[in-house]
C-alpha positions in Angstrom: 280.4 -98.0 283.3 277.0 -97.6 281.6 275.4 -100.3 283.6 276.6 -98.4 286.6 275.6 -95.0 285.2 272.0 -96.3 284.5 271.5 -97.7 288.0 271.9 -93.9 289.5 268.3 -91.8 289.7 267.3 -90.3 286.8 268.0 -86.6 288.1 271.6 -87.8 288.7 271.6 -89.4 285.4 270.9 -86.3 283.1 273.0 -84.0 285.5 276.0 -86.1 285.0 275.3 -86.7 281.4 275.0 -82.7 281.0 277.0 -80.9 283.3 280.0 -81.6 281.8 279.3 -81.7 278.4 277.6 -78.3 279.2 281.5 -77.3 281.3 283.4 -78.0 278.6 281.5 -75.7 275.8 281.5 -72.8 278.9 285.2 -73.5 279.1 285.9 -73.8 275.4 283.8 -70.1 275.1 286.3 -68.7 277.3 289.4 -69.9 276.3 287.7 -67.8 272.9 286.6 -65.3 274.5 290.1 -64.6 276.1 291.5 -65.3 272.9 288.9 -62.5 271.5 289.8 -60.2 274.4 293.7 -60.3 273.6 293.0 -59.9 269.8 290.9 -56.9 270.5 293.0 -55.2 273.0 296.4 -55.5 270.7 294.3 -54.3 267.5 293.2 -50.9 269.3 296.7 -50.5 270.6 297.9 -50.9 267.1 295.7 -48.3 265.6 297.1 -45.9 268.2 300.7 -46.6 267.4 299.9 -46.2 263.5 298.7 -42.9 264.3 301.9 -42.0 265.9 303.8 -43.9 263.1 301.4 -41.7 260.6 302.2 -38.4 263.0 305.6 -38.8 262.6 305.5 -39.5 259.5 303.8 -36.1 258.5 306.9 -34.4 260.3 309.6 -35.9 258.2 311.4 -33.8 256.0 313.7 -33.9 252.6 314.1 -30.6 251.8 317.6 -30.0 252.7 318.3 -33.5 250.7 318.8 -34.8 254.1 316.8 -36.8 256.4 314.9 -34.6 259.1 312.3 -35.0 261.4 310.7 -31.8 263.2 309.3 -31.4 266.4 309.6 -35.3 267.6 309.6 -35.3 271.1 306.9 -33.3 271.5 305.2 -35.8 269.8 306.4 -38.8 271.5 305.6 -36.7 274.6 302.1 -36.6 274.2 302.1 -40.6 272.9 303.6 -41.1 276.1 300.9 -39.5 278.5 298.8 -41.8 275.3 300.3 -44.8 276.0 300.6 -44.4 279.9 304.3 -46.0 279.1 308.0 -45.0 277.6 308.3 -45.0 273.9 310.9 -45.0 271.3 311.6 -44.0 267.5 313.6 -44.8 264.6 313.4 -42.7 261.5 316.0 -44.2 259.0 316.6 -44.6 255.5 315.6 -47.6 253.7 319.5 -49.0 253.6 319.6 -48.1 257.4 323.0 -45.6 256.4 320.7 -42.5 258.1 319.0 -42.8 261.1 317.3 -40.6 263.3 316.2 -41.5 267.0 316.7 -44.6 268.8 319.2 -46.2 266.1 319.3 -50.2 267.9 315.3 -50.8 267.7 315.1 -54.4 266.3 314.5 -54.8 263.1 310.9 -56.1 261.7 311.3 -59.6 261.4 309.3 -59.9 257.7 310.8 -57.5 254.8 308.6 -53.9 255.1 306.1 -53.3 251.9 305.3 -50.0 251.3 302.6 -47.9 252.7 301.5 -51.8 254.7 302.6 -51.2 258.7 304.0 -54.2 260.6 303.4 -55.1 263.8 305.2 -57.4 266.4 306.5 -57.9 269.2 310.2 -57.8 270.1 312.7 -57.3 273.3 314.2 -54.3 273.8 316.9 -54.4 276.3 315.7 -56.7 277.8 312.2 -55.5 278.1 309.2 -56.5 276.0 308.1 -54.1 273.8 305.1 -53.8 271.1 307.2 -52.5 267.7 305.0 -51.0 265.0 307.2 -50.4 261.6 306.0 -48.8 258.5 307.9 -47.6 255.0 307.2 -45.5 252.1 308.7 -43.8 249.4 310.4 -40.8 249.7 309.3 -37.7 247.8 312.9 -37.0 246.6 316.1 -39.5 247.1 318.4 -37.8 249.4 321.7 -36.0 248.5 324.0 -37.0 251.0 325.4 -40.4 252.7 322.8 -42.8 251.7 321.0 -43.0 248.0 317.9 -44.9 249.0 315.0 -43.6 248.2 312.7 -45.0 250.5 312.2 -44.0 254.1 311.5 -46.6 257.5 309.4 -45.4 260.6 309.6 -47.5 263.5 308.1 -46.5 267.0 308.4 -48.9 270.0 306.1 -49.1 273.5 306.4 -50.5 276.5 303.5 -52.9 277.6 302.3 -52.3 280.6 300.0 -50.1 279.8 298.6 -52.4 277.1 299.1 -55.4 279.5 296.8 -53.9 282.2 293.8 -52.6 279.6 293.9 -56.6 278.5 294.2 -58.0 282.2 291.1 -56.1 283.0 289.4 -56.5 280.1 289.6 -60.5 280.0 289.1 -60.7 283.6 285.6 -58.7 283.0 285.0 -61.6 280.2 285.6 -64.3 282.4 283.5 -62.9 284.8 281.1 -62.4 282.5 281.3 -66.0 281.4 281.7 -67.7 284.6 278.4 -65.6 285.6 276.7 -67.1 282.6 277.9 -70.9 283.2 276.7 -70.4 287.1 273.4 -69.4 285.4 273.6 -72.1 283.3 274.2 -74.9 285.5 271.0 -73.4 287.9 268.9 -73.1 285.5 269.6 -76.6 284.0 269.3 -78.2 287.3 266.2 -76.2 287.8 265.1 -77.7 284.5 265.5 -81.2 285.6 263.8 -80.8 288.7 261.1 -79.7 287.0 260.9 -82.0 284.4 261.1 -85.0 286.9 258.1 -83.8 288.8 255.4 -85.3 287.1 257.6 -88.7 288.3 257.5 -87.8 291.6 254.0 -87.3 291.8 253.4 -90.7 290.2 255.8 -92.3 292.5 253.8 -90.3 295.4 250.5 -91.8 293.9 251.7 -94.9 293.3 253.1 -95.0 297.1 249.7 -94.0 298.7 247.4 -96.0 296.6 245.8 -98.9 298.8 247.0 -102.5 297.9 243.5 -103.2 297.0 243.1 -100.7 294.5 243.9 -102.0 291.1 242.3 -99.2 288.9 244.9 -97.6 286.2 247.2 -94.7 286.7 245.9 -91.7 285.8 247.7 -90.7 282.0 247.0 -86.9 282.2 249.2 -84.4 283.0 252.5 -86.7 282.1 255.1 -85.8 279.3 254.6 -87.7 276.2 258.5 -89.4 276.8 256.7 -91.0 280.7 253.6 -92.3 279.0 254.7 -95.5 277.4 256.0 -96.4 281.3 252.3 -95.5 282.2 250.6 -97.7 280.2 252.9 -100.2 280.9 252.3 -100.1 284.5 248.5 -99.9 284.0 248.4 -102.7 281.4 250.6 -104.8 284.8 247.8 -103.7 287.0 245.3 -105.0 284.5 246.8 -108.1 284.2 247.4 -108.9 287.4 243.6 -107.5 288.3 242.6 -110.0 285.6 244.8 -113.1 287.4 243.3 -111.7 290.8 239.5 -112.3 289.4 240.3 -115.3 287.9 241.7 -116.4 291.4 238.4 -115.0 293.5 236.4 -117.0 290.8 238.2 -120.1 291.1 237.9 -119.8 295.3 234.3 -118.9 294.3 233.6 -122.0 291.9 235.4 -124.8 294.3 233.1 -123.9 297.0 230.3 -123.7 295.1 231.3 -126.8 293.2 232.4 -129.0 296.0 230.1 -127.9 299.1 227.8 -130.6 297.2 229.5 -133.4 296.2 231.8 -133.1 299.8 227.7 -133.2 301.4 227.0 -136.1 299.9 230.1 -137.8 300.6 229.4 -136.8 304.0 226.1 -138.7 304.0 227.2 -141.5 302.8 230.1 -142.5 305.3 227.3 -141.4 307.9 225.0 -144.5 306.4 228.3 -146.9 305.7 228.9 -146.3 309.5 225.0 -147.0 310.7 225.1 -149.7 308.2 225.1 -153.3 310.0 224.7 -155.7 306.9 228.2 -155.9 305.2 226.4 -156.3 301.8 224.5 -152.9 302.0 227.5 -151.3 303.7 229.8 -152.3 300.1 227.4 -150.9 298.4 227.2 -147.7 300.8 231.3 -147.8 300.0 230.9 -148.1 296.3 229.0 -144.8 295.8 231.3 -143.0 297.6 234.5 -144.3 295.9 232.0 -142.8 293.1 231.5 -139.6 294.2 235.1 -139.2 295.2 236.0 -140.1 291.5 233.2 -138.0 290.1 235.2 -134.9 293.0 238.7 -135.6 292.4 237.7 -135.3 288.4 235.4 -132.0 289.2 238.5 -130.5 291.3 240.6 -131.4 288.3 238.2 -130.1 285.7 238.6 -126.9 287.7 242.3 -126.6 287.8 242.8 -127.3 284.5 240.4 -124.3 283.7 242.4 -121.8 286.0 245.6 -123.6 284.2 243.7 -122.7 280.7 242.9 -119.0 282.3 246.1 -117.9 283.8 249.2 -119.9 283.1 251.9 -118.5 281.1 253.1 -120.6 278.5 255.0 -120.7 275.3 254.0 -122.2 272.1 255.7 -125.0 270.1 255.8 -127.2 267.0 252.6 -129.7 267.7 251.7 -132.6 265.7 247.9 -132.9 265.8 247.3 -136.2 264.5 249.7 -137.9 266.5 248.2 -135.8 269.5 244.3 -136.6 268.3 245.7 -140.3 267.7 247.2 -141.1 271.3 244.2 -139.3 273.2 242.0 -141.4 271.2 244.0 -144.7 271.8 243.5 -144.0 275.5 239.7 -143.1 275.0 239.2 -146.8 274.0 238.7 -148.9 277.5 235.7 -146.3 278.0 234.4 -146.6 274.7 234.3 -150.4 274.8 232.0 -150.8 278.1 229.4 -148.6 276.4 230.1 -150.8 272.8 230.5 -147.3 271.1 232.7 -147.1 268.1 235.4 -144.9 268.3 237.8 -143.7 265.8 240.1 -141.5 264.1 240.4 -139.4 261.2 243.1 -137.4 259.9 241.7 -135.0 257.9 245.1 -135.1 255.2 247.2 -137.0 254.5 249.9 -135.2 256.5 252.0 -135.0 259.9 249.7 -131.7 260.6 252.7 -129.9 262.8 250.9 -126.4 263.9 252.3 -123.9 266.5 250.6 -124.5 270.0 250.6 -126.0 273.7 250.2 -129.6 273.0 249.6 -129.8 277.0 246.6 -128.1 276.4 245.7 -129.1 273.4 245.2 -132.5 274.9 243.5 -131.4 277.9 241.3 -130.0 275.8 240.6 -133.0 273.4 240.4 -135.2 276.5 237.3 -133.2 277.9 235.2 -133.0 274.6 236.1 -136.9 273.8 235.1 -137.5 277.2 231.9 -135.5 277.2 230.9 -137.1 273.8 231.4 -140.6 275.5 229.5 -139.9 278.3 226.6 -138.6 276.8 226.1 -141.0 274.1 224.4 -143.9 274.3 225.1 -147.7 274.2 226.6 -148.6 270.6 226.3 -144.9 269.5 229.1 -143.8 267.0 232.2 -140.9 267.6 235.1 -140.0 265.3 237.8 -137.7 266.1 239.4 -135.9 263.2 242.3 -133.6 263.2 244.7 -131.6 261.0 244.8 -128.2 258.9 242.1 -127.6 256.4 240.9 -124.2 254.5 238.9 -121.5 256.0 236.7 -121.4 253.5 236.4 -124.4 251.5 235.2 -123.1 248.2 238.1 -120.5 247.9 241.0 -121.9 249.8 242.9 -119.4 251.2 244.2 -119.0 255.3 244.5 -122.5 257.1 243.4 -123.4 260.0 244.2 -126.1 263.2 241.3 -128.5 263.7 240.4 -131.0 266.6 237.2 -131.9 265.7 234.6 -134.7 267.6 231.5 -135.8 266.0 228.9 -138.0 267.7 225.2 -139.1 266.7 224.0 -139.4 270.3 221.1 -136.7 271.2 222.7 -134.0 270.9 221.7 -130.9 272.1 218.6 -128.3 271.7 219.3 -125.0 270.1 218.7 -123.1 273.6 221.9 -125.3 274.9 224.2 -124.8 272.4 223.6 -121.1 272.8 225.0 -121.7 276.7 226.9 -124.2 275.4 231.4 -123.4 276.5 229.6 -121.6 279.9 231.2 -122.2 283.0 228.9 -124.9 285.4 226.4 -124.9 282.6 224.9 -128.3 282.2 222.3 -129.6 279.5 219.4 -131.3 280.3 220.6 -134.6 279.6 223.5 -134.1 282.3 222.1 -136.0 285.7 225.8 -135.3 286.3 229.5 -133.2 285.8 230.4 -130.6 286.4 230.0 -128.6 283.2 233.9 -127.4 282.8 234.2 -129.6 280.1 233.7 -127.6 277.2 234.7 -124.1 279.3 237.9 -125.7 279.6 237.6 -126.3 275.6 236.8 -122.9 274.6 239.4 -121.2 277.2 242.3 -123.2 275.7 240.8 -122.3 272.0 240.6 -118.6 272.6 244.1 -118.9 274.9 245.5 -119.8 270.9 243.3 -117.3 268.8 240.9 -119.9 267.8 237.0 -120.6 268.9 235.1 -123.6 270.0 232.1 -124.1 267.6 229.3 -126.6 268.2 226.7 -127.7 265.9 224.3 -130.7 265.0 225.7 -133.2 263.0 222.8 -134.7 261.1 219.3 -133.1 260.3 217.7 -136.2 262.2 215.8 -134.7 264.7 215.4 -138.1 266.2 219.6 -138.3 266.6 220.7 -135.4 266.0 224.1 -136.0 267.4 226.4 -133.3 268.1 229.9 -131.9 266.6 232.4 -130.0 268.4 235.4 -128.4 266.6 238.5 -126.5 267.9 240.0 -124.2 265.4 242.9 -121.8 265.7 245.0 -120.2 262.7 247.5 -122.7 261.6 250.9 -120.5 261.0 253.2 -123.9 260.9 253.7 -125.8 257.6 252.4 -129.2 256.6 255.0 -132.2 256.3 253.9 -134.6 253.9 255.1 -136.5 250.9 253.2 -134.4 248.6 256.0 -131.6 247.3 252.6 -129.6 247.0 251.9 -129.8 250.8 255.2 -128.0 252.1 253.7 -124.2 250.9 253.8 -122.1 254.2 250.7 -121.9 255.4 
């Protein structure tokens, strides 16, 4: 019922959400106000009919020792043209043995207090009447045929009189009310309406806007409750503005990055094809299975950088030294036709198990172990070292995620480390690449919170060498069979 509720517009929403709570109040004030109106039409009848009851009392006489009233039905008379109905009387002692009037009025049906009237309503023959009854004590007991000293006053009315003042005056307050609720129910809908504006002219912006134009919504002139759904919507448009530039730039980069290498490869089929000697034409076929290697790993180089860009992915447990470890292991075929000695170092002791993308991760090691073999020379030196170690050495504290590869090959000059992690930027020792390597590096870095850093690794000018680290904040623990080493990072 909810879900189905929710799924209506948001004008129909808050109208059936309000209009009937807002119904049953209106209906609730009437069935008080009627209840108000009956109350207040009885109690003014009831103050007339005490007046009588107190008229008639003023006209009752003892002096004879008997039980007298003077001048009645002139008084009932003028009640009558009153009350707009018939009326009756009983004047009786207080053991009923003298009575004066209409003698079979019912009795009050709770026990009569002195000087307190009673009201209630009884049938008289048949017909409903409104009894008012009232006693006192009487000045002197009488002499004769009763010995009671306390005197009854009763006085009966028909009710249409009183039936008609009340029809009319709870008809006027349920038109009344009923006028209220209809002004109610306008203006609430009128409220809505107006509330739901400002979403109508961002659904009228949002409509017109060309599919081209990616700039943000405009925040102004929106309630407070419609602004968290704005700047959700502008920070979609941002994102997707941001996957859109990636996209141009990676259209923009292929053709600039493979217009060249697809040249060459162009030229050289020309020359295999004009080529009569079968010796030089091998030879011709050779460079371009090389170029078409060096292209196929350019055009990977630059998915894996709009992968590292754009992708949505989800971090998991990752065990950096076993990762660090099996890239290295595969690194080795390379590293022995250029006699360079490669290894591994784990920086602990431990399993270092961190949260991030071990896809990544490795596509990111891969690049920088690559580069470092590449660039170094014949029975040069490079290590790999991974695992968690201290911000700050001295003081300990926060952890961090290393991949770290160090080299003593040539390094590179202070200028190119500043461009170092640039898209397409290549050093001056590159006669080839494509210069992704490390710009895939430092996109999957920053994609986990970390940085790519690159320094010299020895003060030799001659060799400097060069060290590249990957470092992200570590928020897994360390396994290790050191009690000490299972502390959350």
């Amino acid at each position: 019922m909810l879900a189905a509720l929710h799924r209506l517009s948001l004008r129909r929403t808050l109208l059936l959400v309000l209009l009937p709570g807002m119904l049953l109040v209106m209906g609730l004030e009437i069935v008080v106000s009627w209840r108000t109106a009956l109350g207040a039409a009885n109690a003014a009848y009831d103050r007339s009919l005490l007046g009588a009851i107190k008229s008639l009392d003023a006209n009752i006489s003892t002096a004879s020792g008997g039980l007298s009233v003077e001048l009645p039905y002139r008084l009932l008379e003028f009640f009558e043209l009153t009350a707009n109905g018939r009326v009756f009387y009983r004047v009786a002692s207080g053991d009923g043995l003298v009575e004066i009037g209409n003698a079979d009025l019912p009795a009050p049906p709770r026990p009569l207090v002195n000087g307190q009237p009673q009201f209630s309503d009884a049938l008289y023959y048949g017909e409903p009447i409104r009894l008012g009854s009232y006693a006192r004590t009487l000045d002197q007991p009488l002499s004769g045929g009763s010995n009671s000293s306390q005197v009854v006053i009763q006085i009966g009315e028909t009710l249409e009189s009183r039936q008609d003042f009340t029809r009319r005056l709870v008809m006027e307050t349920l038109a009344r009310d009923v006028l209220l609720l209809l002004a109610g129910v306008a203006l609430l809908v009128a409220a809505v309406n107006w509330s739901l504006r400002p979403l109508q002219r961002l659904r009228q912006d949002v409509l017109q806007r060309d599919p081209q134009d990616l700039t943000p919504l405009a925040s102004h002139n929106i309630a407070d409750d419609v602004q968290p759904l704005v700047e959700a919507i502008n920070h979609h448009v941002m994102r997707y503005r941001d996957a859109m530039e990636a996209r141009r730039m990676f259209m923009d980069d292929a053709s600039h990055q493979l217009r060249t290498p697809l040249t060459t490869l162009a030229t050289q089929v020309g020359f295999a094809l004009r080529e009569p000697d079968p010796a030089l034409m091998k030879q011709a076929l050779l460079a371009i299975k090389l170029q078409v290697e060096e292209t196929v790993r350019q055009t990977n180089q630059m998915l894996s950088l709009a992968r590292a860009d754009t992708t949505e992915w989800h971090m998991a447990p990752c065990d950096l030294v076993a990762l660090a470890q099996e890239v290295t292991r595969a690194a080795w075929p390379q590293a022995r036709q250029k006699q360079i000695d490669l290894g591994f170092e784990p920086l602990n002791e431990a399993h270092a198990e961190v949260n991030a993308h071990a896809g990544l991760l490795k596509e990111a090691l891969v690049n920088v172990l690559h580069n470092a073999l590449h660039h170094t020379p014949v029975g040069a030196k490079v290590t790999v070292q991974a695992g968690i170690e201290p911000v700050n050495s001295a003081t300990g504290g926060a952890r961090q995620a290393v991949l770290r590869v160090i080299d003593n090959g040539p390094g590179m000059s202070p200028e190119e480390l500043a461009h170092a992690g640039e898209r397409f930027y290549r050093g001056s020792s590159q006669v080839n690449g494509s210069g992704l390597g490390l710009a895939i590096a430092k996109a999957i870095a920053q994609r986990h919170g970390g940085a790519l850093n690159l320094h010299a690794t020895s003060a030799d000018p001659t060799r400097p060498g060069l060290t590249v680290t990957l470092r992200w904040p570590a928020i897994f623990q360390v396994a290790s069979e050191d009690p000490a080493a299972h502390a959350p990072l």
